[in-house]
N, C-alpha and C positions, 0 to 999 in steps of 0.2 A: 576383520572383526569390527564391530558396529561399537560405536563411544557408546558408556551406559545410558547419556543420555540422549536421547534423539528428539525430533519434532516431527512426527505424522504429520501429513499433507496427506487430506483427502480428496483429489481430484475429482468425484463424484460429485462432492460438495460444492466444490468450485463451479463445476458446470451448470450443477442448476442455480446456483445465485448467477448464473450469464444468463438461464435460459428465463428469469426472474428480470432480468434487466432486457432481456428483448420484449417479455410481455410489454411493459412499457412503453419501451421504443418505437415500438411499428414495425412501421417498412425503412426506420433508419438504419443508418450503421453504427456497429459497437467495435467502439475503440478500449480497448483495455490496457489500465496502465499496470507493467509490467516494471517501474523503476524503485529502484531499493530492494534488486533483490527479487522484484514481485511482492513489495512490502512483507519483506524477509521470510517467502517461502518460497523461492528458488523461481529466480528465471527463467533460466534455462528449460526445466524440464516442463512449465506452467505454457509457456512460450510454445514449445513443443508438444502439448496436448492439445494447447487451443488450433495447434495449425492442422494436426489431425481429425480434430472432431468439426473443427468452424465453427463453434460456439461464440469467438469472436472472428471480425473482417480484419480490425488493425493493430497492432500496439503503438505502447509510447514509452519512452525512454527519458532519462533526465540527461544522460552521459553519452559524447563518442565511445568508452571504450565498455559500457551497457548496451550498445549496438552492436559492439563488435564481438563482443561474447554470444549475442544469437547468431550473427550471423555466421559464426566460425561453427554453432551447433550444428548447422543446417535449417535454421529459421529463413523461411523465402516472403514471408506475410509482410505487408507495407509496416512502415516502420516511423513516427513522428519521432523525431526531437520536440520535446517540448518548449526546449528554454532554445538563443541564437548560440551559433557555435563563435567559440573565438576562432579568427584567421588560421591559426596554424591546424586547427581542427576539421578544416571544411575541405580539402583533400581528400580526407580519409574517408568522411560523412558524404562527397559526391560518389566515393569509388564504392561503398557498400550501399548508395540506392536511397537514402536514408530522406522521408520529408523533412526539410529544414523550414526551421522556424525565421522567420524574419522581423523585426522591432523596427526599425528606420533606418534612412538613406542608406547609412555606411554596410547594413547588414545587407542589403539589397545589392550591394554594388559587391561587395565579396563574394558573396554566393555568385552573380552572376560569373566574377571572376572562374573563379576553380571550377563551374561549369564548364563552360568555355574551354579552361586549359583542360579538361579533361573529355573535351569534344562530344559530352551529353546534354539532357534538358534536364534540369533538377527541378521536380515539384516542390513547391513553398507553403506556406502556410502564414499568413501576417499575423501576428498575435498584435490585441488591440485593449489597451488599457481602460479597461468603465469603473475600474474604483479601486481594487488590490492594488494600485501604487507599487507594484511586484517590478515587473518588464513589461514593453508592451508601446505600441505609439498612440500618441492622444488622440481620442476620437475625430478632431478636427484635419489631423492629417493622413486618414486613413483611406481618403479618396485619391490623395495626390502619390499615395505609398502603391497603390493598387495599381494604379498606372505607371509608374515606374515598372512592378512588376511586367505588369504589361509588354511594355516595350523594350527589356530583357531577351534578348533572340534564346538565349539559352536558360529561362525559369517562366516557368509553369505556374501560374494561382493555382492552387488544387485545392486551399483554405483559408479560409479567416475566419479565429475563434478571441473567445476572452475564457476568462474564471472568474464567475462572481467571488468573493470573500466572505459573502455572510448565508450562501444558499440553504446552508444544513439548519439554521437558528429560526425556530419558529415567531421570534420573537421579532426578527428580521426580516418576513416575510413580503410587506411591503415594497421596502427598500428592493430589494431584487429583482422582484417583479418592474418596477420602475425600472432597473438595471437591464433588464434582460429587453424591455422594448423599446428600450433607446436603442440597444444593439441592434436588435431585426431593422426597426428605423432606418441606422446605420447602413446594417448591410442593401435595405431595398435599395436606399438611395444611389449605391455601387454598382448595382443588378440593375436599376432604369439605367444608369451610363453603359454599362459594356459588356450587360449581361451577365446569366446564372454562375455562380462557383459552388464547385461539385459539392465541398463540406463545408459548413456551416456551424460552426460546434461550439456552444456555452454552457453544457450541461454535465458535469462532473455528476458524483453521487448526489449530492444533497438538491440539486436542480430535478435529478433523473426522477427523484423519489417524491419531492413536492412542491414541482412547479410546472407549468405547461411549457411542451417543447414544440412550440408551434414557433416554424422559420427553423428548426434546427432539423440538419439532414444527416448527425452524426451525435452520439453521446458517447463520454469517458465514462467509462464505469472503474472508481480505484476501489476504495476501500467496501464500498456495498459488494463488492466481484467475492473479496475477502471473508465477508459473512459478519459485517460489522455496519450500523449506523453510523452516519458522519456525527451524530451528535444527540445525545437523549433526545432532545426535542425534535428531531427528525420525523417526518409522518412515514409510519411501519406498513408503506404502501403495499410493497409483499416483503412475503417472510424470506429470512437468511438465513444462512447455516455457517457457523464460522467452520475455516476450512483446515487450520493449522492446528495442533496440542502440542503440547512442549511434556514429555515425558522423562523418569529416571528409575532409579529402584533405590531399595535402603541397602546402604554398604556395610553399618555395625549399629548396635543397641549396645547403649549402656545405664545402669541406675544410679543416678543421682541423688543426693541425700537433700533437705529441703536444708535451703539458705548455700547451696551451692551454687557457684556463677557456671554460666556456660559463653564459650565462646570470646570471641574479642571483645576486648572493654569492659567484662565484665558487665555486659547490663542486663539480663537475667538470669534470674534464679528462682528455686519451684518454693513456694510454699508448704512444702509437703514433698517428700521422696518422691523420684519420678522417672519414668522412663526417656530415654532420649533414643530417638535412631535419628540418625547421620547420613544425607543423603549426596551424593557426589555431583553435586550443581552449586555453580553459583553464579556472581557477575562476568566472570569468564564468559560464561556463557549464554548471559542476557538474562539472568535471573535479577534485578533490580536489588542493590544493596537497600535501598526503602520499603523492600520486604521485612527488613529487619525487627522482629519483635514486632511485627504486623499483617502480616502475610498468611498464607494457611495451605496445605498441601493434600491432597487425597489420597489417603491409603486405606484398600481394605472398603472402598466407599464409604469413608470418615472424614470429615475434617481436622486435621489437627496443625497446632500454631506453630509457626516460625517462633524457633526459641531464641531467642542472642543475634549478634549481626550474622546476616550474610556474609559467607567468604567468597573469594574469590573463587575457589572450585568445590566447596562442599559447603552446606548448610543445615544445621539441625532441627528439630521438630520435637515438640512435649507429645506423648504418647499419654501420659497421666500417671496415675499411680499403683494401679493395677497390674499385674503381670501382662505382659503384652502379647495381642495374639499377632502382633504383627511380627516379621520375621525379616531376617538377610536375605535380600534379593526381591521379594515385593516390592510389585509394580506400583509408583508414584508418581499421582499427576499433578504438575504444577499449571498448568493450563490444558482445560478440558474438560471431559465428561468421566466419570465413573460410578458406576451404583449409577444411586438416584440424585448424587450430588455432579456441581459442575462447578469451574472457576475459568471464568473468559479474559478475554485481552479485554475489557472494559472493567471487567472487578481489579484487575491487575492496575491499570490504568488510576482510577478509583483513587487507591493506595499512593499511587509511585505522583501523585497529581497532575498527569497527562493524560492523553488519548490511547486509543486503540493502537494507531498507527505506529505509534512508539513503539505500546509496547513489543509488536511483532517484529517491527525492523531492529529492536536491538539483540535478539536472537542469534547469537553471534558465527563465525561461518563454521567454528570447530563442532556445532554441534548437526550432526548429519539430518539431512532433510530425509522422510522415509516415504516414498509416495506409494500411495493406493487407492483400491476402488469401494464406496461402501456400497 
């Protein structure tokens, strides 16, 4: 039996915000990140569609043991780590195939290692720091890094990428573009000593969508895969569809007299007699306690407010003062579409004063992902 609340995943959806990120692309490759979850719409089964349809070539992962949850699916599709593994990690990340990320000497000399003791070739990928201050080695030593790899009998260049930090901000525009041709720079200068590597890749969403990806031979498609801009001022180069709802139903109605509290803490109450129905969601579940007494929920294709705090498994809503046509067990969407009204992981966002990203990865895992086709 399915929890009252769930989260639709529309895989339809998904697809074509890839097939929206190939227009783009070219003739490159599309890496899609699959970490958090699939920014909390299920790995697994996300991982599993894309390797059936090829809508994407690779994924990417933040975690050894986010790899090893595809690969125990039956996920066979190349597979980056984005971040270096710690030593005791890179055993496990050679035996399941996995491209390991490399930052400097010592990461270099590991990975060689557990290649080695595990008598294969690990493909790499150097990550190369041009300004996130993240992970990464400094542009200066990223000739001398490359050749170490090099001459690693057991690791493979297959890549050398970065992440700009301010790609998505139109306001930022310059800055990047400066950012991104030092990189190709970078990389020619690599490519006149020892010749072509296969990926090439500084293009997350906010890159993919308004900047040139001339010198890149691979782009990450995360949150735009999702059906989300990296950031209002993002250029809405093509259209998205976000791909996740977060649904529930109403559990009880009850009338309230005006100047009565609802809820913890007492912090409201109707002005006026009022309907309340009671919906069995809450921060449990990744419903933001900052919905509280600011939030709004769809029922019956209506808007109506989050009355009082958020609870941890149920939270209420003013109906108003009228006899209500709404009822026990009417379908409520807390993220999504209904009627002609909708509330996205950005109006969410908005409120909780974060991003998109948030709000979908904090989707918690008790509430079942439901996938379909629209």
């Amino acid at each position: 039996m399915l929890y009252a609340t769930q989260a639709p995943v529309d895989l339809a959806a998904l697809r074509r915000n890839l097939l929206a990120v190939r227009s783009l692309a070219g003739e490159r490759q599309v890496l899609l990140a699959v970490k958090g979850n699939a920014y909390g719409h299920g790995a697994v089964d996300v991982a599993l569609m894309v390797q059936r349809s090829g809508c994407a070539d690779r994924l990417a992962v933040a975690t050894v043991p986010e790899a090893s949850e595809l690969r125990e699916a039956g996920v066979t599709l190349p597979i980056l780590k984005l971040s270096h593994c710690f030593a005791e990690e890179l055993p496990q990340a050679v035996r399941m195939e996995l491209s390991l990320t490399v930052v400097d000497e010592t990461t270099i000399r590991q990975a060689q290692a557990a290649a080695e003791a595990a008598g294969v070739t690990t493909p790499v990928h150097l990550k190369v720091d041009t300004g996130m201050r993240r992970i990464g080695a400094e542009p200066e030593e990223a000739a001398e890094l490359v050749r170490l790899v090099d001459d690693s009998p057991n690791l493979h260049l297959e890549g050398i990428f970065t992440h700009p930090p301010v790609s998505d901000m139109a306001d930022c525009h310059d800055w990047t573009v400066a950012e991104l041709q030092g990189f190709r720079e970078l990389v020619a200068g690599i490519e006149a000593e020892r010749g072509p590597i296969e990926l090439v890749h500084g293009a997350p969403s906010g890159v993919i969508l308004g900047h040139d990806l001339t010198g890149m031979t691979l782009v990450r498609a995360g949150v735009m895969a999702y059906g989300y801009y990296p950031d209002a001022s993002t250029p809405h180069t093509v259209p998205l569809e976000p791909v996740m709802s977060l649904v529930s139903r109403v559990s009880f109605i009850k009338r309230v007299d005006a100047g009565e509290t609802v809820g913890y803490g007492r912090t409201w109450a109707p002005s006026r007699p009022s309907w309340i129905a009671t919906v069995p969601v809450g921060y449990a579940d990744g419903f933001s306690r900052a919905n509280s007494n600011a939030g709004t929920m769809l029922i019956g294709g209506k808007a109506y407010p989050v009355a009082g705090r958020v609870c941890m498994d149920q939270t209420m809503v003013d109906l108003g003062p009228d006899d209500p046509t709404v009822q026990v067990g009417d379908e409520v969407v807390l993220m999504g579409a209904q009627g002609d009204e909708r509330i996205t992981a950005d109006d969410l966002a908005r409120i909780m004063g974060t991003i998109s990203y948030e709000v979908t990865c904090l989707i918690t895992p008790r509430v079942p992902r439901v996938y379909y086709d629209s």
